[in-house]
C-alpha positions as a Markdown table, in Angstrom:
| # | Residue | x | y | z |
|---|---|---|---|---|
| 1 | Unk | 0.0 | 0.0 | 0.0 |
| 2 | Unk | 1.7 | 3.5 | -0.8 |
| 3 | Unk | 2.2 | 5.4 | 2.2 |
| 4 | Unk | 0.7 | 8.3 | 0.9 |
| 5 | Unk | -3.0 | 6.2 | 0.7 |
| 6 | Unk | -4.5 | 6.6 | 4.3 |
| 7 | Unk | -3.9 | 10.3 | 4.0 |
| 8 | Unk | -6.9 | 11.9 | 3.8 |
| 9 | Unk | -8.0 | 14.1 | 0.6 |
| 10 | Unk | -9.9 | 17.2 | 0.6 |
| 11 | Unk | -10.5 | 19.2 | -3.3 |
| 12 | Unk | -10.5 | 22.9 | -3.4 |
| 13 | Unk | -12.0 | 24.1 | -6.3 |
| 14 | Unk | -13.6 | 26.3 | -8.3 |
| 15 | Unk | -16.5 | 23.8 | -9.6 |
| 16 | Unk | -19.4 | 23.7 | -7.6 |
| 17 | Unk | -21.9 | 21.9 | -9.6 |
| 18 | Unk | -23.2 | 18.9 | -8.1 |
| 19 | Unk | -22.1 | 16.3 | -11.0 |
| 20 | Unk | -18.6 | 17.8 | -10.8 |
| 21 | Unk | -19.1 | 17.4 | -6.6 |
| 22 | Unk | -19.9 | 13.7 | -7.1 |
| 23 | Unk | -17.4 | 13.5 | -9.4 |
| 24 | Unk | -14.5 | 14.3 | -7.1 |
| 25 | Unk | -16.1 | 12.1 | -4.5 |
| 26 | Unk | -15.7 | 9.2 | -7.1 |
| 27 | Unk | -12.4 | 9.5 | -7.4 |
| 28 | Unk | -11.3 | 9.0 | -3.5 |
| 29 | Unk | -11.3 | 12.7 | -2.2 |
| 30 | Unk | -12.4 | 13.1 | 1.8 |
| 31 | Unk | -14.1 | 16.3 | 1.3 |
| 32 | Unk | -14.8 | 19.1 | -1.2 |
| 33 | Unk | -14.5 | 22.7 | -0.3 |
| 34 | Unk | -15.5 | 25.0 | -3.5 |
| 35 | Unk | -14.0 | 28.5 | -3.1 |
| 36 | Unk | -14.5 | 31.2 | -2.1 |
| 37 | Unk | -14.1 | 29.3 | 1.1 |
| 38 | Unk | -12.6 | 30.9 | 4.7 |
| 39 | Unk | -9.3 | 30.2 | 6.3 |
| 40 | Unk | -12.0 | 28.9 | 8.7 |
| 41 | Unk | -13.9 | 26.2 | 6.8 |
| 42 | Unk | -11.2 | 25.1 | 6.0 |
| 43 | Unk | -9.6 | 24.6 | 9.1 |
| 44 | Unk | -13.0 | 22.6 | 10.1 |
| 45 | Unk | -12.4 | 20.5 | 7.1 |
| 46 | Unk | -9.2 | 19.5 | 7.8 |
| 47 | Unk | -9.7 | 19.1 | 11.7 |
| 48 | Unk | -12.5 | 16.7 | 11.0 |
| 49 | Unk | -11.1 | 14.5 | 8.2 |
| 50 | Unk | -7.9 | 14.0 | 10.7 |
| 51 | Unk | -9.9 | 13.3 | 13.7 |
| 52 | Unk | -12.4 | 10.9 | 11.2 |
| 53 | Unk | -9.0 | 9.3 | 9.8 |
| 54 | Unk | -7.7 | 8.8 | 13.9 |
| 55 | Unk | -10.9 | 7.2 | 14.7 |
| 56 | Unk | -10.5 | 4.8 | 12.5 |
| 57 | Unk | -6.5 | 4.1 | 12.9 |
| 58 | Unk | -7.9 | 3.4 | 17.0 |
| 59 | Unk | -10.8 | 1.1 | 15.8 |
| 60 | Unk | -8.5 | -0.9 | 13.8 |
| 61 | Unk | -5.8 | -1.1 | 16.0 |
| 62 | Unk | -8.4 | -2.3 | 18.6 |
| 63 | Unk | -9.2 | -4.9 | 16.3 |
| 64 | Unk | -5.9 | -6.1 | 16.2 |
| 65 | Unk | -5.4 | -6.1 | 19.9 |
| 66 | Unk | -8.7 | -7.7 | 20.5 |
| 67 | Unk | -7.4 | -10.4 | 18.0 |
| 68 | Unk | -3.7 | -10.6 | 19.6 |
| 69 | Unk | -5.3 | -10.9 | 22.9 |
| 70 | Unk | -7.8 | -13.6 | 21.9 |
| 71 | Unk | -5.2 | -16.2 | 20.4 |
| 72 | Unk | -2.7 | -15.3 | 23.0 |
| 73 | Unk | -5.7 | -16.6 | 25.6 |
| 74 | Unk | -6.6 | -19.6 | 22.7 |
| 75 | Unk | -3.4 | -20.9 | 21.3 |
| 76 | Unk | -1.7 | -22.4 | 23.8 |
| 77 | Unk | -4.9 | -24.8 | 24.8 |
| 78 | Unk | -5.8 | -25.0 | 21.3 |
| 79 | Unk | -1.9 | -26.6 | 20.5 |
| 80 | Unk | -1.6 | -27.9 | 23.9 |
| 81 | Unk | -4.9 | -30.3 | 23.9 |
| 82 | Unk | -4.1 | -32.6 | 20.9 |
| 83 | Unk | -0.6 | -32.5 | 21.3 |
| 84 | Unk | -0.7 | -33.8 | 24.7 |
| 85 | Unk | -2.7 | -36.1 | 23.0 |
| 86 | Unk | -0.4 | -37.4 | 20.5 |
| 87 | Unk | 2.8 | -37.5 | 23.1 |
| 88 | Unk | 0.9 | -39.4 | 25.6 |
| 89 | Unk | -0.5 | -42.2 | 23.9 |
| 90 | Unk | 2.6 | -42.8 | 22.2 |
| 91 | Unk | 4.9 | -42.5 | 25.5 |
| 92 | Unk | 2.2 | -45.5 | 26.5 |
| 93 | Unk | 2.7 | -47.0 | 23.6 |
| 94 | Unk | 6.8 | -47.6 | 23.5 |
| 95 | Unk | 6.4 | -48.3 | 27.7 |
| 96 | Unk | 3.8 | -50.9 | 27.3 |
| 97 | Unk | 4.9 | -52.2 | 23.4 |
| 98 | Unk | 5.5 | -55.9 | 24.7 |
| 99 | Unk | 2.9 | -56.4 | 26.9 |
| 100 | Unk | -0.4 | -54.1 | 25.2 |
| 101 | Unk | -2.9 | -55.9 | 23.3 |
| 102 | Unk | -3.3 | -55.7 | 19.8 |
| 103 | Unk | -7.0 | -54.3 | 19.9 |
| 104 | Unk | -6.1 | -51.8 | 22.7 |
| 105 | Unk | -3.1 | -50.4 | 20.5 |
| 106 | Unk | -5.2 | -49.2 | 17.5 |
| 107 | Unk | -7.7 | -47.6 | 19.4 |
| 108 | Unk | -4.6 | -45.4 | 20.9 |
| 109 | Unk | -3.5 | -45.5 | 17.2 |
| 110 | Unk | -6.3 | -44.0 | 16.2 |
| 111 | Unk | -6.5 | -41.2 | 18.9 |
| 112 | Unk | -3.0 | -40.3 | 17.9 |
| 113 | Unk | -4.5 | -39.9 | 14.2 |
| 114 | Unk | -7.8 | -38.0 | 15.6 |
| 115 | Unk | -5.3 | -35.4 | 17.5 |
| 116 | Unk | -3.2 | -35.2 | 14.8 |
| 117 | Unk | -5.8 | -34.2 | 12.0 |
| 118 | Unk | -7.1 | -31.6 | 14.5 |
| 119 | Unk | -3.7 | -30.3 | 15.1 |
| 120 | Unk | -3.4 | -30.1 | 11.0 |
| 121 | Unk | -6.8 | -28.3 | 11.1 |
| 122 | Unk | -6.0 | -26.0 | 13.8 |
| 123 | Unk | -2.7 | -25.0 | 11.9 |
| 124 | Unk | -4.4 | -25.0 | 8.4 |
| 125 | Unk | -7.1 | -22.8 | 9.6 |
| 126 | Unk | -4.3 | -20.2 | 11.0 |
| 127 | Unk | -2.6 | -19.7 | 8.0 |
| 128 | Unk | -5.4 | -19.3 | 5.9 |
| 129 | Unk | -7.2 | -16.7 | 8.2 |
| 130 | Unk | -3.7 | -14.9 | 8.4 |
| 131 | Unk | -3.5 | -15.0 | 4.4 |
| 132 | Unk | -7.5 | -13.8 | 4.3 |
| 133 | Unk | -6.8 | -11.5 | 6.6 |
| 134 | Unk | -3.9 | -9.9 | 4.5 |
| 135 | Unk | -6.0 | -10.0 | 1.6 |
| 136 | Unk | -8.3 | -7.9 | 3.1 |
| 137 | Unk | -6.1 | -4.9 | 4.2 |
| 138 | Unk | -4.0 | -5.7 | 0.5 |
| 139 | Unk | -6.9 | -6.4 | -1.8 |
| 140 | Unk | -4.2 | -6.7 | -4.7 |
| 141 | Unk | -3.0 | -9.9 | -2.9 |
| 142 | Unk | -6.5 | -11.6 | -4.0 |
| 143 | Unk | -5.6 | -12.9 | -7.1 |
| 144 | Unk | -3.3 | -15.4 | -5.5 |
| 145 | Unk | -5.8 | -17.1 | -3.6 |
| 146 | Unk | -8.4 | -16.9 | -7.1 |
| 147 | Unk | -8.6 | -19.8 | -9.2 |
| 148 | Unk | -9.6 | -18.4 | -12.9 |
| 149 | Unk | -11.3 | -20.9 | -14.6 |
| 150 | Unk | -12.2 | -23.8 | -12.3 |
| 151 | Unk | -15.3 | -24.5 | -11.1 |
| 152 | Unk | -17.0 | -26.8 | -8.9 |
| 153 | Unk | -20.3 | -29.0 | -9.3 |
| 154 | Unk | -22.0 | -28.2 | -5.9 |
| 155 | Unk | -24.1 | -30.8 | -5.0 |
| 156 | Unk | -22.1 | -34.0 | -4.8 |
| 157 | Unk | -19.7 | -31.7 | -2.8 |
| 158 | Unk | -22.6 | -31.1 | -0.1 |
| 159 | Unk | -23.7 | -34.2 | -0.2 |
| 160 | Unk | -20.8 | -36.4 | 0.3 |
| 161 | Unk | -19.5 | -33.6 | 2.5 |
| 162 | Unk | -22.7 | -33.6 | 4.9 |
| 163 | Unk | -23.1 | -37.5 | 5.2 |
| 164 | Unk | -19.4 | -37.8 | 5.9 |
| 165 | Unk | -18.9 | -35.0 | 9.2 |
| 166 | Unk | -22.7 | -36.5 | 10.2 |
| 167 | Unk | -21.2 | -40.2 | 10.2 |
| 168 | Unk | -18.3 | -39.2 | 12.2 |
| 169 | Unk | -20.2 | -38.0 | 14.9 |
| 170 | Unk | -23.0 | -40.7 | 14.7 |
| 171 | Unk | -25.6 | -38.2 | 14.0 |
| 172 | Unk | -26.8 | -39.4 | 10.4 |
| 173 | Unk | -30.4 | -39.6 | 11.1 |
| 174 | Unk | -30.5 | -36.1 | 12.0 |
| 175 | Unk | -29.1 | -35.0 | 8.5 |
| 176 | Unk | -32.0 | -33.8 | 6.5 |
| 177 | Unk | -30.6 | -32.5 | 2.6 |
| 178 | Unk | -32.5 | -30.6 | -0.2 |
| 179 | Unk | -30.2 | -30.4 | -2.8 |
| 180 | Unk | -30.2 | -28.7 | -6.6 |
| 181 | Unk | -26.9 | -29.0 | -8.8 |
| 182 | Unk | -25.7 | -25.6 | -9.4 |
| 183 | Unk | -22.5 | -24.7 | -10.5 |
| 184 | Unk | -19.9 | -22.1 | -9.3 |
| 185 | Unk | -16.7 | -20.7 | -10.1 |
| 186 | Unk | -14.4 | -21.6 | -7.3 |
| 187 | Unk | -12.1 | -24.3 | -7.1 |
| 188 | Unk | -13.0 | -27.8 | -5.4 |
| 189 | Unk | -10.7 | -27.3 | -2.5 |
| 190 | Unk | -12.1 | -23.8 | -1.5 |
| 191 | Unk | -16.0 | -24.8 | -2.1 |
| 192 | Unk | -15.2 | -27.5 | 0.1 |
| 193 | Unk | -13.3 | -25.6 | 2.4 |
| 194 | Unk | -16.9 | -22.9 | 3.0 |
| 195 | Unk | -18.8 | -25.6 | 3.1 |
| 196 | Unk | -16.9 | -28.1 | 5.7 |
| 197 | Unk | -16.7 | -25.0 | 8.1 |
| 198 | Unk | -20.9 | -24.1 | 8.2 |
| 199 | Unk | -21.8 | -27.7 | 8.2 |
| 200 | Unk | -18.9 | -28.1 | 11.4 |
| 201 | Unk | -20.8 | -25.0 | 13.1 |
| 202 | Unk | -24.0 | -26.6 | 13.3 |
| 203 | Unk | -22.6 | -29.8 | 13.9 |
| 204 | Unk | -20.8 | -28.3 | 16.9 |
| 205 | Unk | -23.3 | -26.4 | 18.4 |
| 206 | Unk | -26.8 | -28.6 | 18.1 |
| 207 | Unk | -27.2 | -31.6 | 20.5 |
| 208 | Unk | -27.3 | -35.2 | 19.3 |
| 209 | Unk | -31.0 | -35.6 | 17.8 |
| 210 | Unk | -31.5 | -32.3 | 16.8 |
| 211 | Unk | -32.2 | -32.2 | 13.1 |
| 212 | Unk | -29.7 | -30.4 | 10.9 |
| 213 | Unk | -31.5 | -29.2 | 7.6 |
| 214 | Unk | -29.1 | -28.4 | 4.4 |
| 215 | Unk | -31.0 | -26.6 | 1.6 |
| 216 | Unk | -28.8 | -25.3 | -1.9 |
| 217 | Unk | -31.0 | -23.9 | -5.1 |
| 218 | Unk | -30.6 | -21.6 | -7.5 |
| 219 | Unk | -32.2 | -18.1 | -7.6 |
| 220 | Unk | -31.4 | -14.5 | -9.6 |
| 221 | Unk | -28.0 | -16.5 | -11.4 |
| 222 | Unk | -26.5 | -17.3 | -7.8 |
| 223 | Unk | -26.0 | -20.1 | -5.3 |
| 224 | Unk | -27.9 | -20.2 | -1.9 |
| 225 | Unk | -26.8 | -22.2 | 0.3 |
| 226 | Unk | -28.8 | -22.8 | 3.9 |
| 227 | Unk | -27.8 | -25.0 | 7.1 |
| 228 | Unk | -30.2 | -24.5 | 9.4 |
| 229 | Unk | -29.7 | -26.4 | 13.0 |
| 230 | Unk | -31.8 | -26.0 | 16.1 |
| 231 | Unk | -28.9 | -25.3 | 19.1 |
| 232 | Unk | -27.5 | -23.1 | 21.1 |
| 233 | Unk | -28.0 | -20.0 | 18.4 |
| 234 | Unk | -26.5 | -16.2 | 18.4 |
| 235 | Unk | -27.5 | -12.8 | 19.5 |
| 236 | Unk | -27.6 | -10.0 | 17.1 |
| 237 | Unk | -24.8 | -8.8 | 18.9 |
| 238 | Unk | -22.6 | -11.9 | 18.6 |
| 239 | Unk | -23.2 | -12.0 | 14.9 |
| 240 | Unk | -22.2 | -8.6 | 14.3 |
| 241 | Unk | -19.0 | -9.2 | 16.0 |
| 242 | Unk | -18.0 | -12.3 | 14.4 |
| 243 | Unk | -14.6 | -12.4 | 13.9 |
| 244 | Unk | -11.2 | -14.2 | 14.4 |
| 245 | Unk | -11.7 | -15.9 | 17.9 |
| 246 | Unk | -14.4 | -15.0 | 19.3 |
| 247 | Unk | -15.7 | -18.3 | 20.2 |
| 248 | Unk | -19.1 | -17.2 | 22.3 |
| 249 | Unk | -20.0 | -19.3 | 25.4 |
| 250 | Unk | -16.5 | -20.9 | 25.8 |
| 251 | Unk | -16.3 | -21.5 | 29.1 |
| 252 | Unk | -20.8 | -22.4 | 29.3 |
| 253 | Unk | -20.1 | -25.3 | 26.0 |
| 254 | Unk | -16.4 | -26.1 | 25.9 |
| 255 | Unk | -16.4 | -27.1 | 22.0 |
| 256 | Unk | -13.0 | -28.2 | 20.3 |
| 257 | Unk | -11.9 | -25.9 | 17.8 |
| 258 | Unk | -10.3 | -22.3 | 17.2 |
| 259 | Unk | -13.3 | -20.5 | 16.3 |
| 260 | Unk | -11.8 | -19.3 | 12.9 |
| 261 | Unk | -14.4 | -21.6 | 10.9 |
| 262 | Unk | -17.2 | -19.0 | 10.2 |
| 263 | Unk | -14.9 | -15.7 | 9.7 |
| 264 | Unk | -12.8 | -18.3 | 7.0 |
| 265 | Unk | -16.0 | -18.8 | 5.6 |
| 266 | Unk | -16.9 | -15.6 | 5.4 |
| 267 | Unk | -13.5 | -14.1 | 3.8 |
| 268 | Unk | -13.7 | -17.2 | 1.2 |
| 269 | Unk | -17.3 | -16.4 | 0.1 |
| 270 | Unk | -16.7 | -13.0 | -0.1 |
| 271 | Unk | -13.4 | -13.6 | -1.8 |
| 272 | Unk | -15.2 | -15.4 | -4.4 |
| 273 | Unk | -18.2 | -12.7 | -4.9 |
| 274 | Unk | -20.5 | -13.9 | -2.6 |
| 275 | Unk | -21.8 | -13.2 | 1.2 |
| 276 | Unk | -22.8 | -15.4 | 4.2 |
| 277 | Unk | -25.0 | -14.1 | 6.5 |
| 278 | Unk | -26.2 | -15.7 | 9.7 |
| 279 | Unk | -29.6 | -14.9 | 11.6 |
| 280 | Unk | -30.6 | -16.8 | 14.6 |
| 281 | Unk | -32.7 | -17.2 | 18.3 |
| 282 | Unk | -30.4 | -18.0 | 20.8 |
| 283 | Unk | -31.4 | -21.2 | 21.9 |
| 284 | Unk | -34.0 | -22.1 | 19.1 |
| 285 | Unk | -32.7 | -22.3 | 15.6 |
| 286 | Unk | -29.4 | -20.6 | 13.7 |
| 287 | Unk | -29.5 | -20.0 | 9.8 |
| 288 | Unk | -26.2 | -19.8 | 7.9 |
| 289 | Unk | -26.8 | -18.3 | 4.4 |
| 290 | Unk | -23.8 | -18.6 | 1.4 |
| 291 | Unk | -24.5 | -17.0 | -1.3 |
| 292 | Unk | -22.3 | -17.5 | -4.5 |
| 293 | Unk | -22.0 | -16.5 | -7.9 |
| 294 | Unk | -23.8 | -19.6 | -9.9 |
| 295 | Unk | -25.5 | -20.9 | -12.9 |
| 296 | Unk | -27.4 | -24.2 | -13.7 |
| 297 | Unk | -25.6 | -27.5 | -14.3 |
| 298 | Unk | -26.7 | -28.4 | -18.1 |
């Protein structure tokens, strides 16, 4: 970003018509003072467009230490949980390796591999945000993470995607799934990506036996997208704040996971040309909504 870009812009000119107003407004300026004008309004101008332009700077930079202070909280448990996983159930493993049972060792095998792909998530999940997160203060920087010309087939991806993280958790029967083939422009990895983190939400925060409703059509040349689960839910104020970390209710639930799902989400959707809004009743029912850039599967 050039250093000169955050400094704000006011016009003085002699054109005062309104279209030549707008006009200057287009093209990036603060203000626009049209002479004559006084050493006073001027002044004003500049005093305001400074203290808009430091209001700003303070919001952001409490951003950034809400964000600093939220993983330096997070982290450590997050790393510390499934790596104490890994180490000790494999210090068990070589102290016991001539007297464990056969049976007994691949369930502790199979922890090790449960811990591990959460570790890889947790990591994953940091990166990208970090990356998204860049993006969106360098919007230049998006065509790295844009994949021009591939496109995904939707519908198998939710599908396979849903029964898959419902299996895991044995909760199958409570997968309900209206699904219309629509295709987007976005690679496999990153649909897949948008899609794994909404349907994890719900999973995450709905009980066992709560029905979990995924609904995708196509409407005005885009792709909706709806998971709709009956848990816990989010106030207004919640949703307006989500962001990195901010995983509400922590110490009430206690649910695995960084809390960087719906805000990757977000970013990738947006990314891509879309949105994902979320409206919900705390306690009754939450609504995640994607909406992509689309078009019918001929």
């Amino acid at each position: 970003i050039p250093s000169t870009q955050t400094i704000p812009l006011i016009f003085l000119t002699a054109k005062s018509t309104k279209s030549d107003l707008r006009m200057g407004m287009e093209l990036g300026a603060d203000d626009y003072l049209t002479k004559p004008f006084t050493r006073d309004e001027l002044l004003g101008a500049i005093t305001t467009r400074l203290a808009k332009q430091m209001a700003v700077e303070q919001e952001s930079q409490k951003q950034v230490d809400e964000l600093r202070d939220n993983i330096t909280h997070a982290l450590p448990h997050e790393l510390r949980t499934p790596l104490n996983g890994i180490l000790n159930l494999a210090q068990f493993l070589i102290e016991d390796y001539d007297t464990i049972e056969r049976g007994e060792a691949m369930e502790m095998l199979q922890e090790i591999r449960v811990s591990g792909e959460r570790l890889y998530r947790l990591t994953h999940n940091f990166l990208l945000y970090a990356e998204l997160a860049r993006i969106e203060q360098q919007p230049k920087q998006a065509r790295k993470l844009l994949d021009y010309g591939e496109q995904s087939f939707t519908r198998t991806i939710i599908q396979d995607l849903a029964i898959q993280k419902c299996l895991k958790v044995n909760r199958k029967d409570d997968l309900h799934l209206e699904l219309q083939e629509v295709v987007v422009n976005i690679s496999q990895s990153k649909f897949t990506k948008i899609v794994e983190e909404i349907i994890d939400n719900a999973l995450k925060f709905s009980e066992f036996g709560k029905p979990i409703k995924i609904q995708s059509y196509f409407q005005d040349n885009k792709l909706n997208i709806l998971v709709i689960d009956q848990g816990r839910g989010m106030t207004p104020t919640q949703i307006a704040k989500l962001g990195a970390y901010m995983q509400f209710d922590r110490k009430l639930y206690e649910q695995q996971g960084s809390g960087l799902g719906l805000i990757i989400a977000k970013l990738l959707t947006e990314l891509h040309g879309g949105e994902l809004n979320i409206t919900s009743s705390p306690g009754i029912q939450t609504i995640v909504h994607v909406i992509l850039p689309g078009k019918l599967s001929i």
